[in-house]
N, CA, C and O of each residue as an XYZ file, in Angstrom:
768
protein
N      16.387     -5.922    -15.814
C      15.437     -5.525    -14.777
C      14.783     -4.198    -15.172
O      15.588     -3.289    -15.372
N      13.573     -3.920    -15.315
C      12.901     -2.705    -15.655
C      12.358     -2.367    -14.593
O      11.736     -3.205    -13.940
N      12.451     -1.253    -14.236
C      12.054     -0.492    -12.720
C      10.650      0.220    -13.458
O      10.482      0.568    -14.627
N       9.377      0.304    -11.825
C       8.684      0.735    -11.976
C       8.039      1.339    -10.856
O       7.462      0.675     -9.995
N       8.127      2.646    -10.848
C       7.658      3.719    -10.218
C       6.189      3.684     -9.649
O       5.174      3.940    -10.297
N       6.254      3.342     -8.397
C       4.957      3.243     -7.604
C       4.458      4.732     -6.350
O       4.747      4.967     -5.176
N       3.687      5.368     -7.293
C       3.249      6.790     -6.658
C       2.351      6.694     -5.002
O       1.224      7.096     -4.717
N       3.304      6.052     -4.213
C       3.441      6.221     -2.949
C       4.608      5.971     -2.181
O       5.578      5.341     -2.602
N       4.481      6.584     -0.795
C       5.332      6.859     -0.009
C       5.425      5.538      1.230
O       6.152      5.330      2.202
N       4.189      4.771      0.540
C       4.010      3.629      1.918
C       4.817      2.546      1.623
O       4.240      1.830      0.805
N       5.709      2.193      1.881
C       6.937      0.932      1.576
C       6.107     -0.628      1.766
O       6.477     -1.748      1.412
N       5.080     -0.268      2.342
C       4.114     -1.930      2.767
C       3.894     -2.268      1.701
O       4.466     -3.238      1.203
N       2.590     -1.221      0.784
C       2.343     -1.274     -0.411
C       3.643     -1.759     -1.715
O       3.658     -2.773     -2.413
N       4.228     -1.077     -1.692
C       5.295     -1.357     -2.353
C       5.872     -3.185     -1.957
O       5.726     -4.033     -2.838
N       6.269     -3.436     -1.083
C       6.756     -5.046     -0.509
C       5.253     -5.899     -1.218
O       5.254     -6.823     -2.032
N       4.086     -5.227     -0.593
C       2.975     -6.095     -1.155
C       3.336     -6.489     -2.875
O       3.696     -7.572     -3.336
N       3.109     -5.297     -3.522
C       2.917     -5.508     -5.022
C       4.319     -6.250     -5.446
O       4.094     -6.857     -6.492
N       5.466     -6.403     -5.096
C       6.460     -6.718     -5.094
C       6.383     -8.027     -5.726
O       6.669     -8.427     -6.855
N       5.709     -8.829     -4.218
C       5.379     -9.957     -4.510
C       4.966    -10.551     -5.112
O       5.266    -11.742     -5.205
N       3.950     -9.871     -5.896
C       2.887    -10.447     -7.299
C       3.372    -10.086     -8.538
O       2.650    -10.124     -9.534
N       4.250     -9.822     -8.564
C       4.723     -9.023    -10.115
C       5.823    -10.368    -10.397
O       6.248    -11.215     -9.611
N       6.093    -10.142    -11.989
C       7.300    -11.043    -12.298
C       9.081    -10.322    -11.770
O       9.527     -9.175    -11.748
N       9.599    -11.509    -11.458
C      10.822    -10.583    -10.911
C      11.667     -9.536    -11.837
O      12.553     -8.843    -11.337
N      11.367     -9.477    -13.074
C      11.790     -8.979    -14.001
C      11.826     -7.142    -14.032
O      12.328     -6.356    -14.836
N      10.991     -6.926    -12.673
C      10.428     -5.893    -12.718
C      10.296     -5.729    -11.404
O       9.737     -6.440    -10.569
N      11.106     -4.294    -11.261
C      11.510     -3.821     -9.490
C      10.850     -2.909     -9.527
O      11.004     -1.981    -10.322
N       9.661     -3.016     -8.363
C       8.866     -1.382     -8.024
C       9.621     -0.667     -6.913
O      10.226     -1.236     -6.005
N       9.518      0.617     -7.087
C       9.985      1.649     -6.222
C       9.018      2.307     -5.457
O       7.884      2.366     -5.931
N       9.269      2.884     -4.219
C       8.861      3.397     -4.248
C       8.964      4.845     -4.594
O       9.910      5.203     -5.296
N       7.528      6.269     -3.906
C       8.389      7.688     -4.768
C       9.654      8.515     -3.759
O      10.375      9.489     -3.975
N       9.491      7.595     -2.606
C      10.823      7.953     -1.492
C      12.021      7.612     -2.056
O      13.030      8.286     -1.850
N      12.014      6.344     -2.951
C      13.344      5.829     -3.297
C      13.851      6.491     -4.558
O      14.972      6.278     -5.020
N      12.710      7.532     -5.230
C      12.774      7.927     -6.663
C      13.384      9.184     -6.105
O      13.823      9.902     -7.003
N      13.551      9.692     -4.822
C      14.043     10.805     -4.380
C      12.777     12.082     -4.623
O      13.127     13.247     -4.809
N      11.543     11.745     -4.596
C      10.465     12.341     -4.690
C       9.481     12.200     -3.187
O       8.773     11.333     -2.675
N       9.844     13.367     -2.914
C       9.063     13.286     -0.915
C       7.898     14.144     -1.011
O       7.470     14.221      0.141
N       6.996     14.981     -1.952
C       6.280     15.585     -1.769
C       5.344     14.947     -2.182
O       5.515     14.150     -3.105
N       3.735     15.190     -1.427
C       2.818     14.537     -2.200
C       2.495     15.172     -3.034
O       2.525     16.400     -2.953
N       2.045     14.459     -4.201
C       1.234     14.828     -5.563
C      -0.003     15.341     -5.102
O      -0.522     14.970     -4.049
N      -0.697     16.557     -6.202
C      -2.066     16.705     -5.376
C      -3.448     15.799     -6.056
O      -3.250     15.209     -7.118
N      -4.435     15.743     -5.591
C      -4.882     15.041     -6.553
C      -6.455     16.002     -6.436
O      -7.243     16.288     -5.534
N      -6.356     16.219     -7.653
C      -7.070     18.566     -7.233
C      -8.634     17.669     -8.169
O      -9.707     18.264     -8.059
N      -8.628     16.818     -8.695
C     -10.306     16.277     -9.093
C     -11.455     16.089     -8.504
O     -11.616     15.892     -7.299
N     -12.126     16.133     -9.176
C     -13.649     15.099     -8.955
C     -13.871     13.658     -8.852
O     -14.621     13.193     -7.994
N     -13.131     12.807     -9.849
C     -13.295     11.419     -9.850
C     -12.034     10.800     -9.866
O     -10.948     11.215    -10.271
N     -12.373      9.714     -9.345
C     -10.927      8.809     -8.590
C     -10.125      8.407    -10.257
O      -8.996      7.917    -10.263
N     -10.570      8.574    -11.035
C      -9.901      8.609    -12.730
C      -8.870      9.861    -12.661
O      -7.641      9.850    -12.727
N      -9.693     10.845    -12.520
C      -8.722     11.967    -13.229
C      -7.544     12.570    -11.817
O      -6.775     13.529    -11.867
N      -7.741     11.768    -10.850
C      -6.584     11.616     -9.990
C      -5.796     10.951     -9.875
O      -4.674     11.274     -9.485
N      -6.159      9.807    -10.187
C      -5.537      8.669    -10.576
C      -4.092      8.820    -11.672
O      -2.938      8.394    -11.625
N      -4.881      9.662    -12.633
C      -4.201      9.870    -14.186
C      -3.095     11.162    -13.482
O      -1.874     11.084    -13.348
N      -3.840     12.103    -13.183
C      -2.808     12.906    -12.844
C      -1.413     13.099    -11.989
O      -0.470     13.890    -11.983
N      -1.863     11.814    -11.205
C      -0.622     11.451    -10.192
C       0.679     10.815    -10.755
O       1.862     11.009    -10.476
N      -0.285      9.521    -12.148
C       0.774      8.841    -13.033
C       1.248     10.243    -14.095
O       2.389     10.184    -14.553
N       0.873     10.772    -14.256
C       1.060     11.729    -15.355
C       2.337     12.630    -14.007
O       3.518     12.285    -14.044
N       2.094     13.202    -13.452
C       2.936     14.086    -12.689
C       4.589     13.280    -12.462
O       5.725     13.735    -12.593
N       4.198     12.219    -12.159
C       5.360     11.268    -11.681
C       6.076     10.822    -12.860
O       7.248     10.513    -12.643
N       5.621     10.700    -14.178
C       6.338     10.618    -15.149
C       6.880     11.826    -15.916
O       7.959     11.675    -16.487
N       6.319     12.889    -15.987
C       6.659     14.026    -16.244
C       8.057     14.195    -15.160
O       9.026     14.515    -15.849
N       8.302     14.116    -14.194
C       8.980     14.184    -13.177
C      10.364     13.698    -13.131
O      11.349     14.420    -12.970
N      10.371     12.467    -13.277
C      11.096     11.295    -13.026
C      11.740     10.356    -14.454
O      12.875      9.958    -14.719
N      10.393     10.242    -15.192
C      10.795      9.991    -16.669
C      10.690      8.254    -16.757
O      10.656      7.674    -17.842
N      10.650      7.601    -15.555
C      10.153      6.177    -15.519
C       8.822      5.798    -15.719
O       7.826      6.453    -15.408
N       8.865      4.704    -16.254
C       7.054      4.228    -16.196
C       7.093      4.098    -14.519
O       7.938      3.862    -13.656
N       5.531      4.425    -14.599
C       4.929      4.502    -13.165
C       3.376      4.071    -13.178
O       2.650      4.052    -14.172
N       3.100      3.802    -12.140
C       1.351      3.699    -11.428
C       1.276      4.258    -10.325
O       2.277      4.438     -9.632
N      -0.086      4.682     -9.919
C      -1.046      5.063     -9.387
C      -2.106      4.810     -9.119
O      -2.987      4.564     -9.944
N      -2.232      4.818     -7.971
C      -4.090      4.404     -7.838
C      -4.547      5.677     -6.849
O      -3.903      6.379     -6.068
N      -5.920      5.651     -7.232
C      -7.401      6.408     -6.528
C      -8.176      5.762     -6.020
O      -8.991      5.167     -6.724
N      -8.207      5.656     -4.785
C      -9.171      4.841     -4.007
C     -10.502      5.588     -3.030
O     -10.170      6.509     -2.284
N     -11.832      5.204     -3.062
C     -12.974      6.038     -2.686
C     -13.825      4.827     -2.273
O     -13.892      3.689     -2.737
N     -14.428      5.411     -1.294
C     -15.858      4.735     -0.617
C     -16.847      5.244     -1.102
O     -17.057      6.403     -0.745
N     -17.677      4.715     -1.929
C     -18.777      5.346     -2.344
C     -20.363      4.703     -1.711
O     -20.652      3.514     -1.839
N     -21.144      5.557     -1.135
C     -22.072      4.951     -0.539
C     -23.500      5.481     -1.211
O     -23.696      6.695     -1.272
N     -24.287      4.737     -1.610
C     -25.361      4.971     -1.885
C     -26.541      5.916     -1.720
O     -27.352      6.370     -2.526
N     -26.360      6.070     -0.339
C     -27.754      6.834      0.160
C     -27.362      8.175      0.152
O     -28.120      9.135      0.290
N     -25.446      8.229     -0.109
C     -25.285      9.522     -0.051
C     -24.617     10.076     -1.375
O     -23.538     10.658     -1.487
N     -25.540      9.743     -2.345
C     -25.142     10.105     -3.537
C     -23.790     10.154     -4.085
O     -23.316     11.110     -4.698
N     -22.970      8.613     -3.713
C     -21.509      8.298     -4.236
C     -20.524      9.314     -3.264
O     -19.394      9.573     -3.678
N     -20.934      9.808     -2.122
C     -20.167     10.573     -0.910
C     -19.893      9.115     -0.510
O     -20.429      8.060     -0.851
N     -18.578      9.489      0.580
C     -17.691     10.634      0.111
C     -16.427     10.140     -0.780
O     -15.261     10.472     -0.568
N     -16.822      9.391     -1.686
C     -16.130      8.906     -2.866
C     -14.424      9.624     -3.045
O     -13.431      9.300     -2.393
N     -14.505     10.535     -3.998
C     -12.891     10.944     -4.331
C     -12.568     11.883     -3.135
O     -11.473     12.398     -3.362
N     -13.137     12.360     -1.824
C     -12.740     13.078     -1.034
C     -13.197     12.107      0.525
O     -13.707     12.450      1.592
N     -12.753     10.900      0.024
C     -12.731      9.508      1.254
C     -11.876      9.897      2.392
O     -12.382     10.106      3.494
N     -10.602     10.004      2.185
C      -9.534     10.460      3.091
C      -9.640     12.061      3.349
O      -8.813     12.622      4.068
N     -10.536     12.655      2.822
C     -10.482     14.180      3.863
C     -12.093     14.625      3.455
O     -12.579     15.506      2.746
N     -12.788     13.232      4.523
C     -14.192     13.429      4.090
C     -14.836     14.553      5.162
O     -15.726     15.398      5.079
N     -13.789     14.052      6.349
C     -14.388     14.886      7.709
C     -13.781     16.713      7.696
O     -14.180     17.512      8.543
N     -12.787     17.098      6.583
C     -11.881     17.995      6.474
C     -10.253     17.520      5.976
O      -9.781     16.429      5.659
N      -9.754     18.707      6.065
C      -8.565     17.851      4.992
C      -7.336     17.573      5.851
O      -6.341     17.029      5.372
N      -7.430     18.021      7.356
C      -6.514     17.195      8.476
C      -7.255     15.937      9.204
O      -6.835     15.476     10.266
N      -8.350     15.453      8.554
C      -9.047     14.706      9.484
C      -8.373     13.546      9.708
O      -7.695     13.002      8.836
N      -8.560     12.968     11.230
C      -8.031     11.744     11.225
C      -9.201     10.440     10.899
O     -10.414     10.649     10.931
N      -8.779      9.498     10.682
C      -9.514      8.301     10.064
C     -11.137      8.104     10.796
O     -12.251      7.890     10.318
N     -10.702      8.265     11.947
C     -11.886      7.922     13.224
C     -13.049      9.361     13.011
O     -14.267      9.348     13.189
N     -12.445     10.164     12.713
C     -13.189     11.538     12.724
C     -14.161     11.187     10.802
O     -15.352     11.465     10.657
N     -13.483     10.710      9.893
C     -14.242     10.129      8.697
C     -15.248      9.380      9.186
O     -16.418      9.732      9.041
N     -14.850      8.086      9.922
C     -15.922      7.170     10.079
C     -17.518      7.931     11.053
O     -18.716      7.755     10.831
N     -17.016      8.530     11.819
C     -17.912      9.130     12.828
C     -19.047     10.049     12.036
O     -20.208     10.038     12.445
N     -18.728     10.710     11.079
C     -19.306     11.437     10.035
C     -20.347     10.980      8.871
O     -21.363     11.475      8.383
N     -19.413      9.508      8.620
C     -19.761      8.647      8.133
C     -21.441      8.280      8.214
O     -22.415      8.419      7.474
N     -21.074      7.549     10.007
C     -22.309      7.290     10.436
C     -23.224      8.155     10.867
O     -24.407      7.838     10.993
N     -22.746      9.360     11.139
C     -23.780     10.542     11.746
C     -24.448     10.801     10.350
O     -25.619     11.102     10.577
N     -24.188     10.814      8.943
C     -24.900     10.946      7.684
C     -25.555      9.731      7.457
O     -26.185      9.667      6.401
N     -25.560      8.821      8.138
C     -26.741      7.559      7.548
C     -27.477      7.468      8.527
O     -28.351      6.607      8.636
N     -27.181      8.484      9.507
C     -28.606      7.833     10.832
C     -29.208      7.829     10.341
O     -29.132      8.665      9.440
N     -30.719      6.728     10.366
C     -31.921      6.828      9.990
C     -32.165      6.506      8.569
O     -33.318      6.229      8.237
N     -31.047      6.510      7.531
C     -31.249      5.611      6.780
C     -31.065      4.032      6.064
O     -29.998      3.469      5.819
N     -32.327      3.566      5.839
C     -32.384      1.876      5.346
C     -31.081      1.752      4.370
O     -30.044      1.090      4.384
N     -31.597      2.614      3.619
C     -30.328      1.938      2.075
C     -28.907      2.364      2.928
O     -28.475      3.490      3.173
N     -28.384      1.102      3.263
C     -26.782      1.422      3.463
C     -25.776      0.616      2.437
O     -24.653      0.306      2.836
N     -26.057      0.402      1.575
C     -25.039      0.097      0.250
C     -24.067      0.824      0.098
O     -24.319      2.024     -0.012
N     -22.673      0.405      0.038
C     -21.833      1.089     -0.343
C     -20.591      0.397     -1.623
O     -20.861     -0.699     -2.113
N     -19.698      0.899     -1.928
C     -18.635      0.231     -2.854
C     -17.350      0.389     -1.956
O     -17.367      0.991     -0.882
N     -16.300     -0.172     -2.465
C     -15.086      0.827     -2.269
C     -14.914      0.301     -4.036
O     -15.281     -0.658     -4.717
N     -13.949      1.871     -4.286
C     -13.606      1.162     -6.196
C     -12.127      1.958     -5.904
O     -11.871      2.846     -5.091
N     -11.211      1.235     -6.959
C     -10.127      1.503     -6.709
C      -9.662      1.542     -8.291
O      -9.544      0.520     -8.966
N      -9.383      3.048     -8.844
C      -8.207      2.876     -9.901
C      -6.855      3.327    -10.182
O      -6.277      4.407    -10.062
N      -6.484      2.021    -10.644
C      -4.578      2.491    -11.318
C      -4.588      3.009    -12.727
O      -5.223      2.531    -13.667
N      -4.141      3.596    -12.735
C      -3.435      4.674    -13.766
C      -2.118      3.758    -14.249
O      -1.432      3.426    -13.282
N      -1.788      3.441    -15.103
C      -0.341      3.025    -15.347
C       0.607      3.599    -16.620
O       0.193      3.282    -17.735
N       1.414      4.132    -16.587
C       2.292      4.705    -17.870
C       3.251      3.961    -17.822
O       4.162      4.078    -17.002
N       3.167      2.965    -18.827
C       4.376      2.098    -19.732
C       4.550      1.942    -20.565
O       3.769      1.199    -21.160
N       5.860      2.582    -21.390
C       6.416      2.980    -22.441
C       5.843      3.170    -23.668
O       5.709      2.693    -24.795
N       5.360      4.749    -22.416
C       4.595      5.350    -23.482
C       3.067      5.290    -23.985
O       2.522      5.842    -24.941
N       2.622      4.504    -23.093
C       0.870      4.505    -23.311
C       0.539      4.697    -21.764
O       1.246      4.836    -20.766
N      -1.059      4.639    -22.022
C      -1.446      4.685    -20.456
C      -2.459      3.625    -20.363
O      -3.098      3.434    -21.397
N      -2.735      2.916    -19.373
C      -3.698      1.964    -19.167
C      -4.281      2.403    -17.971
O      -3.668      3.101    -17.164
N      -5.519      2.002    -17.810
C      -6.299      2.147    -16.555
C      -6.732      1.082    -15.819
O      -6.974      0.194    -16.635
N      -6.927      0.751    -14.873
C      -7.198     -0.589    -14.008
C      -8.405     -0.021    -12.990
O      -8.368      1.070    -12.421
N      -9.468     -0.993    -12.891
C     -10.171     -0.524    -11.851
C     -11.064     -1.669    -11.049
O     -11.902     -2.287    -11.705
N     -10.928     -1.901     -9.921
C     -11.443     -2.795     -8.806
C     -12.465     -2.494     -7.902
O     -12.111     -1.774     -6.969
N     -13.397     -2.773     -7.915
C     -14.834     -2.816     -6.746
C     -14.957     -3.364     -5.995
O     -14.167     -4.262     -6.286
N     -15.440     -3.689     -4.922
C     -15.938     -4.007     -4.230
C     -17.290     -3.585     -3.286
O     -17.260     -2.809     -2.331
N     -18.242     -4.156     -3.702
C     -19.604     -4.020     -2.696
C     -19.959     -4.679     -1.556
O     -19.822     -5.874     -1.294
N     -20.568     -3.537     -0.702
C     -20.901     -3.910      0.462
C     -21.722     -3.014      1.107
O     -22.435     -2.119      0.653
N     -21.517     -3.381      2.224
C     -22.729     -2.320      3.614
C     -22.027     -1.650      4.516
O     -21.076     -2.130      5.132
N     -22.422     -0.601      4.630
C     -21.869     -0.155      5.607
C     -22.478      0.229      7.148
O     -23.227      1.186      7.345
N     -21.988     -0.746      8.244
C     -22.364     -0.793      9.340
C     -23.179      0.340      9.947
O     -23.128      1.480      9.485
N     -23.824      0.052     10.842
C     -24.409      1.244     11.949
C     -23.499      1.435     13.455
O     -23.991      2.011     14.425
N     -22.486      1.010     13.455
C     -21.372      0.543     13.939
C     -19.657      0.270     14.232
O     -19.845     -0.914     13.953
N     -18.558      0.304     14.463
C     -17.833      0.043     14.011
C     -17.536     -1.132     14.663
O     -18.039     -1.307     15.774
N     -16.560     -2.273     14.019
C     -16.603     -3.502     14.992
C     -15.075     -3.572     14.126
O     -14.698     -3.368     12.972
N     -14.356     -4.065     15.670
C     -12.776     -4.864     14.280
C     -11.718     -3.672     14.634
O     -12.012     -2.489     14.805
N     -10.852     -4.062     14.681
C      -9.606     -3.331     15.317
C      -8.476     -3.062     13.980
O      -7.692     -2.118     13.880
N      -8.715     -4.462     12.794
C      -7.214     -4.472     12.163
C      -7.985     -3.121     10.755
O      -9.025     -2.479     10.903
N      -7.135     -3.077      9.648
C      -7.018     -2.767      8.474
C      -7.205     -0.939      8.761
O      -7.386     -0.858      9.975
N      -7.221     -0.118      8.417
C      -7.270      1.247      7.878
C      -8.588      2.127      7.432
O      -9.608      1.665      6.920
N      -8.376      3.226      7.682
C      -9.610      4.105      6.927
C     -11.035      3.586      7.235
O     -11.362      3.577      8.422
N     -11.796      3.214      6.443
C     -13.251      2.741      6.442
C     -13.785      1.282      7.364
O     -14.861      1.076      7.926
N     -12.632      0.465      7.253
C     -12.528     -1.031      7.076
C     -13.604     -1.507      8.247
O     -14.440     -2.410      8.280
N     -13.052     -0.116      9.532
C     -14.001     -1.130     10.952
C     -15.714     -1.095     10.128
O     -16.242     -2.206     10.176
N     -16.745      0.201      9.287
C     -17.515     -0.144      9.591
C     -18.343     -0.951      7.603
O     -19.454     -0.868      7.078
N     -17.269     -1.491      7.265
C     -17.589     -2.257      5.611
C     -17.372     -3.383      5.680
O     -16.326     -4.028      5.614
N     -18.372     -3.644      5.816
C     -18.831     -5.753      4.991
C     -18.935     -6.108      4.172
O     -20.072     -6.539      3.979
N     -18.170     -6.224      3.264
C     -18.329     -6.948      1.718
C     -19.027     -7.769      1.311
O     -18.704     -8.893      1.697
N     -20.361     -7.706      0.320
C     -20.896     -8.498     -0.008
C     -20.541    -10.031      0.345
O     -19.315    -10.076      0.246
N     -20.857    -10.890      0.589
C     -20.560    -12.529      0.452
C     -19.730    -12.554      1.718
O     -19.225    -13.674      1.797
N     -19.380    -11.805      2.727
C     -18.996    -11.776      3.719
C     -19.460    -11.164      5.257
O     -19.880    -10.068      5.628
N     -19.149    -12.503      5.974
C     -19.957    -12.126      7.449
C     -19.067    -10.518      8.350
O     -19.688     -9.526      8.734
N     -18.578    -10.584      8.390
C     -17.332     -9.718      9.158
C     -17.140     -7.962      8.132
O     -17.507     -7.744      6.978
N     -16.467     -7.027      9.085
C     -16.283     -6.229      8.655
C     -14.787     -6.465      8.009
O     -14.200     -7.485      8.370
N     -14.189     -5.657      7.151
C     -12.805     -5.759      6.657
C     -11.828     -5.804      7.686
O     -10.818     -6.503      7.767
N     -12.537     -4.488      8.874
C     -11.232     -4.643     10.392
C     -11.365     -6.179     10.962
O     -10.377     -6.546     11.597
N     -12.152     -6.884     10.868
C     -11.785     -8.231     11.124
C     -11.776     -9.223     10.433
O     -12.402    -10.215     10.806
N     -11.227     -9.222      9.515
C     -10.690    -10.069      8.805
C      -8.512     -9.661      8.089
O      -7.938     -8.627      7.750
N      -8.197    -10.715      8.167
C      -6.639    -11.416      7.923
C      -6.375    -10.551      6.516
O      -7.196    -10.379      5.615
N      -5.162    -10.111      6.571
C      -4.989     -9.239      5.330
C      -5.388    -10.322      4.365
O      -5.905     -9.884      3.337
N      -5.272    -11.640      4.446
C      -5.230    -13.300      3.121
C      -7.007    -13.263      2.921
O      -7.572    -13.409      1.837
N      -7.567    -13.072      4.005
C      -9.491    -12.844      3.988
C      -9.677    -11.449      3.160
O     -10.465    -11.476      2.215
N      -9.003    -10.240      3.458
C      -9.476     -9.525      2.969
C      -9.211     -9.203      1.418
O     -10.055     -8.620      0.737
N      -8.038     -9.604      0.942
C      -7.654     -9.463     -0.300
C      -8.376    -10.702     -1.314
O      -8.215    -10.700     -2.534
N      -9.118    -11.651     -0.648
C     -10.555    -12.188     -1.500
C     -11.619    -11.118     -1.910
O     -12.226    -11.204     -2.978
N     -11.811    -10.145     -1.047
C     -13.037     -9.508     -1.660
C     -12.263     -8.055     -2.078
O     -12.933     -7.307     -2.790
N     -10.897     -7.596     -1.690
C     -10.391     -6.141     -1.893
C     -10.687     -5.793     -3.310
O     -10.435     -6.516     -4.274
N     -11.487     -4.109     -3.364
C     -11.121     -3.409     -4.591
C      -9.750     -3.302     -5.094
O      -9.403     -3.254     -6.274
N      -8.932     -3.268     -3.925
C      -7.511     -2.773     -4.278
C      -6.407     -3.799     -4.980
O      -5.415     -3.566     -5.671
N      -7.021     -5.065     -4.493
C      -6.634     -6.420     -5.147
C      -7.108     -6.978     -6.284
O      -6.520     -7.897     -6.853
N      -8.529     -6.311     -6.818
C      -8.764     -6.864     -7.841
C      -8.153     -5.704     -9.048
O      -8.201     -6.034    -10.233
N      -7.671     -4.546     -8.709
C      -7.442     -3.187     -9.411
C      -6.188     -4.159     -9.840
O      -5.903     -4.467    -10.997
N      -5.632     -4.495     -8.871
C      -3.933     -4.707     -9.092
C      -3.691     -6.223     -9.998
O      -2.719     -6.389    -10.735
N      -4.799     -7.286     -9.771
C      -4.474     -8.255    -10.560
C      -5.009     -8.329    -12.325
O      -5.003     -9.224    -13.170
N      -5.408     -7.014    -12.314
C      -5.736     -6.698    -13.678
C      -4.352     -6.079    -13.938
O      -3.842     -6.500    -14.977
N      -3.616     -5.184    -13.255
C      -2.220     -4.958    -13.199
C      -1.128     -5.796    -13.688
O      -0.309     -5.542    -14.572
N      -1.273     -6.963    -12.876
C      -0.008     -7.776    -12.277
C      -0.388     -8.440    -14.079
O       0.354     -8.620    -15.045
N      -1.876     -8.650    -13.876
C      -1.648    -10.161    -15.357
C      -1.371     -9.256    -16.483
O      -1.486     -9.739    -17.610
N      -1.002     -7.938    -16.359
C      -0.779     -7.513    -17.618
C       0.815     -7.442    -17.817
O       1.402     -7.798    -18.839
N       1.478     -6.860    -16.526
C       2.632     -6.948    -16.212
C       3.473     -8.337    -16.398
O       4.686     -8.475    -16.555
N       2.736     -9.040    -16.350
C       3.290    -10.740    -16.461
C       3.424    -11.073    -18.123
O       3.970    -12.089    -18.554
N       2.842    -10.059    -18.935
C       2.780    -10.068    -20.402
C       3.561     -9.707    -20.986
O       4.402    -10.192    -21.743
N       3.151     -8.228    -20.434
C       4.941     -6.875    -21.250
C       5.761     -7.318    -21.330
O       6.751     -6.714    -21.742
């Protein structure tokens, strides 16, 4: 069994990726690695946070590990608020206080294109690989949808009617950045 160090504290995430990996290979999380502090992630682009989180956690711990950087990048506002997504409104902001900001910066404008892109960082034995997942879409004038996190009530993914808050975690992981980051992951993991 080769253990692999997953640079978060959220145990969901962890059960998720669980599932898609070969059993050969037990992810942790960094609670179970006996690591409770967050990593910082002090960059510009969702890369060199990405890298630095896998880099910190192996320096640390000494296991292969991953990481991901995840950002909303929207068009009209020049790739805002991309690597500073989660403390777009300030750096205690809560989720609702992002979105509100969100939309108070697109009043009035047509182009509402946005992405979400998502990259993993991975250090295994001894190299590093990078993984990275997109997803395009629009972002509402609106929020609609109760389920999923962060951005989700007001982003519609290309090829899809609904925002991400309403749609089934099984609907949303058809169009997720974070799902396509990880099955570039998983099919490599299914190799090693």
């Amino acid at each position: 069994m080769h253990t692999l160090l997953f640079a978060t504290h959220n145990e969901h995430k962890v059960s998720e990726i669980q599932l898609l990996i070969p059993a050969s290979i037990h992810i942790i999380s960094l609670d179970e690695a006996g690591i409770h502090e967050s990593i910082p992630e002090p960059f510009e682009t969702l890369e060199e946070n990405a890298i630095e989180k896998s880099r910190v956690i192996l320096e640390r711990n000494g296991k292969d590990c991953f990481s991901e950087d995840t950002g909303l990048e929207v068009e009209a506002l020049d790739g805002a608020p991309g690597v500073r997504s989660a403390r777009y409104a300030g750096d205690a902001a809560h989720p609702e206080e992002n979105i509100l900001l969100l939309l108070k910066n697109l009043e009035g404008k047509a182009n509402r294109k946005a992405q979400f892109r998502t990259i993993i960082s991975l250090e295994w034995k001894g190299k590093r690989y990078l993984y990275e997942g997109i997803c395009p879409g629009t972002i509402l004038t609106e929020k609609s949808g109760e389920k999923g996190f962060g951005y989700d009530p007001v982003f519609v993914p290309d090829g899809a009617r609904v925002s991400f808050a309403q749609m089934t975690p099984n609907e949303k992981s058809t169009f997720s950045h974070r799902a396509k980051a990880l099955a570039k992951l998983v099919d490599f993991l299914k190799t090693a």
